[in-house]
C-alpha positions, 0 to 999 in steps of 0.5 A: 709120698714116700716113694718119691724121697726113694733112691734111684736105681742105678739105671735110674741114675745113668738114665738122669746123668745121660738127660743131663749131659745131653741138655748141657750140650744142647743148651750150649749149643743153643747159648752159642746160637743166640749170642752169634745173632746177638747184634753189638747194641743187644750185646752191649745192653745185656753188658750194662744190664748185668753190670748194673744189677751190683748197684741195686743193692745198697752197700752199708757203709761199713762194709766199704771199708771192712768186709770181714774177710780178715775176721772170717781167715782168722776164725778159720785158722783158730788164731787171734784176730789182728 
């Protein structure tokens, strides 16, 4: 098992580096080919689909009104919260 967990050598890593940027533009390529024969209801469809999926997760109440954003800003600037 340890030799699993062991750095890759350095032609290991360019090889690793080369796959994935050869996958990027691939799947780019391929990103693009499926979204040109994407017909306007499909597209639309998948509009809705991923506008939707906000509103499956129920919001608290709270968090309407206060999402801790002003808290988190002054924790981080080590200042008294307002």
């Amino acid at each position: 098992m340890g030799d699993n967990l062991a750095m890759p050598t350095e032609p290991q890593q360019r090889a690793w580096i080369a796959q994935w940027s050869a996958a990027r533009i691939a799947l780019r390529a391929q990103r693009a080919r499926e979204l040109c024969a994407m017909t306007d209801r499909a597209a639309v469809a998948a509009a809705e689909a991923l506008l939707s999926t906000g509103f499956l997760a129920g919001v608290p109440d709270s968090r309407r009104t206060y999402s801790g954003l002003v808290r988190q800003q002054a924790l981080l600037h080590r200042r008294a919260e307002p």
